[in-house]
C-alpha positions, 0 to 999 in steps of 0.5 A, a space after each residue: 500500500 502506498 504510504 503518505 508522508 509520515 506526519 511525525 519524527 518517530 513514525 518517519 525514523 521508523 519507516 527509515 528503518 523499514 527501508 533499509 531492508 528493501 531499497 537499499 539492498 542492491 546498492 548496498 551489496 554493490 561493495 561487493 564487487 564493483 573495485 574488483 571490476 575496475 581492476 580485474 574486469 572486461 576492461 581493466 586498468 593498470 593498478 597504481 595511485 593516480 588510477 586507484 584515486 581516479 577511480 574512488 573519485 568516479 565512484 564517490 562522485 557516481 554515488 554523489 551525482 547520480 544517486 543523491 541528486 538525481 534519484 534521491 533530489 530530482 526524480 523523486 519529486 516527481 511522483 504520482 500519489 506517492 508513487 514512483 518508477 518508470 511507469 508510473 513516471 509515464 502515467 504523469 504524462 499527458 495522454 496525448 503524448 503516450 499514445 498515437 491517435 490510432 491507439 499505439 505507443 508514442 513515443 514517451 510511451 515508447 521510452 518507458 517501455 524500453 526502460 520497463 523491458 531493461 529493468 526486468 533483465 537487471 531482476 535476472 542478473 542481480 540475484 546471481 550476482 549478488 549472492 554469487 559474489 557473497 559466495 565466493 569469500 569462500 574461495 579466500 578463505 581455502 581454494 578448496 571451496 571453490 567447488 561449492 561456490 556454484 552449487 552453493 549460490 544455485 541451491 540459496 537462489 532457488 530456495 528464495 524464490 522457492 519460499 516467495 509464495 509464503 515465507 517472505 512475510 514472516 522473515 521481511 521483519 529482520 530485514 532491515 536489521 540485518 542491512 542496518 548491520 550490513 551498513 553498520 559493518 562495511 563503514 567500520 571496515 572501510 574506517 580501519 583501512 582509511 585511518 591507516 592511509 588517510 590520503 585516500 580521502 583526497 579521492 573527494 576531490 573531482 579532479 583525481 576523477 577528471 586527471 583519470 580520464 586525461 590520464 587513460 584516455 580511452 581506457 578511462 571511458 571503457 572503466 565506467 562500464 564498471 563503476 556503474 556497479 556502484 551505484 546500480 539499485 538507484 532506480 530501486 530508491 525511486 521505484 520503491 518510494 510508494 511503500 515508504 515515502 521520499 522523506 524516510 529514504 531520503 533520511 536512510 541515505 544521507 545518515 546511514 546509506 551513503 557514508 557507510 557506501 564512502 567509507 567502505 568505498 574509501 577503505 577499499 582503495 587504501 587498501 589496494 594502494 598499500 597492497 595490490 594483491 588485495 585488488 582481487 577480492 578487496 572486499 573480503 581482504 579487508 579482514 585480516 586472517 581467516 578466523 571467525 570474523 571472516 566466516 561471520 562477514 561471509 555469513 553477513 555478505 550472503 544474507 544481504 546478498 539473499 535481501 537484495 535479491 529478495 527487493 529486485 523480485 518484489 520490484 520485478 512482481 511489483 513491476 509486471 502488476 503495472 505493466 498489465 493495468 496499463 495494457 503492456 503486458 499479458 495477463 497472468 496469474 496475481 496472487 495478493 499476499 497482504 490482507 493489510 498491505 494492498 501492493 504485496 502481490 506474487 507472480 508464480 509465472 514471474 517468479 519461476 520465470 526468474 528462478 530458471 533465469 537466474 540459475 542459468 545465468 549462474 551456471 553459465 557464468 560461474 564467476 560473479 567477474 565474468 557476470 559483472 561484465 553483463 551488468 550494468 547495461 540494463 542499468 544504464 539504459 533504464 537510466 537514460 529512459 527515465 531521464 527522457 521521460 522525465 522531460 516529457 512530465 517537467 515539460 508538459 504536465 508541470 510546463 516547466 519552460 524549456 530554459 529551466 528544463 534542458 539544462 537539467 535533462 542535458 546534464 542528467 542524460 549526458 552522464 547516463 550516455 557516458 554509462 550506456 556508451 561504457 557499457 555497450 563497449 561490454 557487449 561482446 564479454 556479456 553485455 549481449 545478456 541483458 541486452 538480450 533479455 530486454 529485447 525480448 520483454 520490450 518485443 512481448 509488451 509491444 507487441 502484446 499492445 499493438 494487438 489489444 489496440 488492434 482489437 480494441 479498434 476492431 470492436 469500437 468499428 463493428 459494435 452496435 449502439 446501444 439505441 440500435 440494440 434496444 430497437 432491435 429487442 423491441 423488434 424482434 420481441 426478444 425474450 426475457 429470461 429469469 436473472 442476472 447477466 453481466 458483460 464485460 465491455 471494453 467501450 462505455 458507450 455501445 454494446 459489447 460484440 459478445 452480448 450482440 452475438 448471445 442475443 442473435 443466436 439464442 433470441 433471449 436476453 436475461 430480465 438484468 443485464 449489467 454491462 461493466 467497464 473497467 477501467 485503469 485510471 492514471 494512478 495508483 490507487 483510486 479512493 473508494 467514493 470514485 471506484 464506481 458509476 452506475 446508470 440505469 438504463 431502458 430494458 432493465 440494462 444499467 452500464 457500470 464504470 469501474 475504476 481501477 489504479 494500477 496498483 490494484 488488486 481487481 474485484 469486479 464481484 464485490 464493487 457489484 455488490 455494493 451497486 445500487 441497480 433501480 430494477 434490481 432488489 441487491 445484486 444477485 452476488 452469488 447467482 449472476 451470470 458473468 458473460 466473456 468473450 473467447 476470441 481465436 485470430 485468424 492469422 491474414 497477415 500480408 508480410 512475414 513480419 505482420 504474420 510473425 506478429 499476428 502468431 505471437 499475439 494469438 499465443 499469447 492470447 491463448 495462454 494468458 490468464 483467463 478474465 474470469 481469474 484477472 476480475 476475480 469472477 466465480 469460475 462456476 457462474 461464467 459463460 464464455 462464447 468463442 468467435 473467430 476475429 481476422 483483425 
């Protein structure tokens, strides 16, 4: 459920609290293996002070530029009643810029869903990585343990994901303890390192960070395709304020989050500089020995890693619920979790969906060095989505003139160029990965669209009106059966095509028909004294407007039951008919690319969730009537 700001201090500390344990996993397990990436990844740089400072400068500043002022300052600002993330960054742009007259994408619409698409690969490729990278400080510890890395990172990512149906709820509550430690230990190990080097602190200074590229040239613009690990879970500080608020994590950053990222960030490059050996795993070298200190950090590192990955499939869940109100995704099975907390959902399709994924990637990869060359892309390319979206909200919804706006998106979109461009030098070592995967999410979204807009447009041109229907009652003396039918329609003003078919095949019609459109508004949520509006019309037929945000879970029974119908004593609840249309396409295309699409859109029609689940109807008081469409 969406969360207002906290009104008191103790009520926003405690909200802080709370999201500690899901924003900031993803961002806070970065430590993990972002230096090592620097030094020993698909474009490595040698190991010496300028280059070492250089690239502490680039990270401090990273952390600084993209995550505080960006995120945490600009982007959350622009929220939709509370919420944020990408798409519901798209719905504050005015409808006419998201879709074209025949119905279709724009091209804000077009952006957003690009970045949506890349969001969902960084779902796959974080889990891996994460828990991958906590593993392997067993390596360190003996190279005998080498072997259980991979089984060991495969067997904890499918018992996650194993457990989402049931067991997240009761384990949630520790989270944001075991992170606060996380943060509480990372910035100790980073202050040892750094009191005995304290030179390193110099790194705060940008121009280590501007001699670096004067310095490396090419090879300084290769090496942001790793600094981008650091701060990759910013998009999560914004996608996740509508469950705590800008303000509490806003606080969470400054005060724990972002020192406790510095210092550890800091301790690491003192460490490399006093000894260069360490740049392998200078994360875990930060320890001295392999005693009990060591084992607990590993033991720590894994149960963040195990968090952060746990807020990237609720992210993933949480996104795949938007995408389907707002009509980019195919219909599939939500399971609401939280009687209490209504933006709790699970996905099983999703779910498995990420589980295989992520255990594939981890087998094919086997080293979180070799994964680290596949992230970031999907990273850089959401970042740059969402600065342009952005333009389109700050520019057309809140008219901000194009002098205040430009500079602000030029500025914000040059530095998100520089990381997709470093990071699309990485295609050939794996950046292919997540470039792949969001094609493949963009290609289903759009093409899932394209053909409900098809349809859509199809229906509008060949349903009766309702003036007509009436006539044609009257003419034809249709007759009334006993009890209540209702229709879902997808227009408001004419008659649903499978209703006209029942009517012309069979010659009845129930004494009660209700004919209801749902729609998905704008917005998150919608307030109980809007959802509905009911107009009664001739014939005992009323149409019923149903509004739904797109955060909601859809109950098309229970809002009828609370409906005041003139020819109707109450809703009849327990013995209305509900009528759906079944639809089979014809595959006519002209092309090899429009019969492609034609196919994909008809398979995915036929193995999406059914209406009856997707408005949570009553299996046993529905009809479905089948009709073949050439649309």
């Amino acid at each position: 459920m969406s969360h207002s700001e906290p009104k008191s201090f103790k009520a926003t500390l405690a909200l802080s609290f709370a999201a500690l344990g899901v924003v900031f996993g993803d961002i806070g397990t970065s430590v993990l293996y972002t230096f090592q990436e620097c030094f020993h990844g698909a474009h490595p740089v040698p190991i010496d002070y300028d280059n070492v400072m250089g690239i502490t400068s680039l990270i401090l500043w990273s952390l600084i530029i993209v995550v505080t002022v960006k995120y945490v300052w600009i982007m959350m600002e622009a929220e939709n009643k509370g919420e944020g993330g990408i798409l519901s960054l798209l719905s504050l742009v005015p409808a006419p810029l998201r879709y074209n007259a025949a119905g279709t994408l724009a091209a804000a619409s077009l952006l957003a869903v690009a970045g949506a698409a890349l969001l969902f690969g960084d779902g796959i490729i974080t889990p891996a990585i994460s828990v991958l990278g906590a593993m392997e400080g067993l390596e360190l510890a003996n190279p005998d343990y080498v072997q259980y890395v991979v089984p060991g990172t495969i067997t904890i990512l499918f018992l996650l994901f194993a457990i989402q149906r049931t067991g997240t709820a009761r384990i949630g509550k520790y989270f944001g303890s075991i992170i606060l430690v996380w943060f509480a230990v990372i910035a100790f190990l980073g202050v040892r390192k750094i009191i005995g080097y304290p030179v390193v602190l110099r790194a705060f200074n940008p121009r280590y960070a501007s001699h670096f590229f004067v310095h490396e040239g090419w090879s300084g613009i290769k090496v942001l395709g790793s600094v981008i690990l650091a701060i990759t879970g910013g998009e999560a500080l914004y996608a996740d304020m509508g469950h705590f608020g800008k303000k509490p994590i806003r606080i969470a950053w400054r005060t724990v989050v972002l020192p406790a990222l510095m210092l550890n960030y800091l301790g690491q490059a003192a460490l490399i500089l006093q000894d260069e050996k360490a740049s392998f795993r200078p994360f875990y070298s930060l320890i001295e020995g392999r005693g009990v200190a060591y084992y607990a950090l590993i033991l720590l590192a894994t149960a963040a890693a195990i968090i952060a990955s746990q807020a990237l499939i609720t992210g993933a869940f949480s996104l795949t619920q938007q995408a389907i109100r707002m009509g980019v995704f195919p219909r599939v099975k939500i399971i609401h979790t939280s009687e209490d907390v209504q933006g709790r959902v699970y996905i099983p399709f999703m779910n498995w969906l990420l589980a295989f994924s992520c255990i594939a990637i981890v087998l094919g990869f086997q080293k979180s060095e070799r994964l680290a060359a596949a992230y970031g892309l999907a990273v850089s390319g959401t970042m740059l989505m969402t600065t342009l979206v952005f333009f389109f909200v700050a520019h057309y919804r809140w008219k901000w003139e194009l002098w205040k706006v430009l500079p602000l998106v030029l500025f914000m979109g040059i530095v998100d160029i520089a990381f997709l461009y470093a990071n699309l030098l990485k295609i050939p070592d794996g950046g292919y990965l997540p470039l792949m995967i969001g094609s493949v999410f963009f290609l289903v979204m759009m093409t899932w669209q394209y053909g409900r807009a098809q349809l859509s447009k199809f229906y509008r041109e060949r349903s009766k009106t309702m003036d007509g229907f009436f006539n044609e009652i009257d003419c034809k003396q249709t007759r009334r059966i006993p009890g209540c039918l209702v229709v879902l329609a997808s227009t408001e003003n004419k008659v649903p095509p499978v209703l006209a078919r029942l009517v012309d095949s069979m010659h009845v019609i129930h004494e009660h028909v209700v004919l209801v459109t749902v729609t998905t508004v704008d917005a998150p949520f919608v307030r109980e004294d809007e959802r509905v509006r009911v107009t009664d019309m001739m014939h005992n037929v009323s149409r019923v407007i149903m509004k739904y945000g797109f955060m909601e879970a859809m109950d098309v029974p229970e809002v009828l039951s609370r409906c005041y119908f003139s020819h109707m004593n109450g809703f009849p609840k327990d013995s209305a008919t509900y009528l759906l249309g079944r639809e089979t396409f014809i595959i006519n295309g002209d092309s090899l690319f429009e019969r492609a699409r034609q196919l994909c859109f008809s398979a995915m029609s036929r193995n999406t969730t059914s209406a009856s689940d997707y408005f949570n109807l009553p299996s046993s008081q529905v009809i479905e009537l089948g009709a073949q469409l050439a649309v």
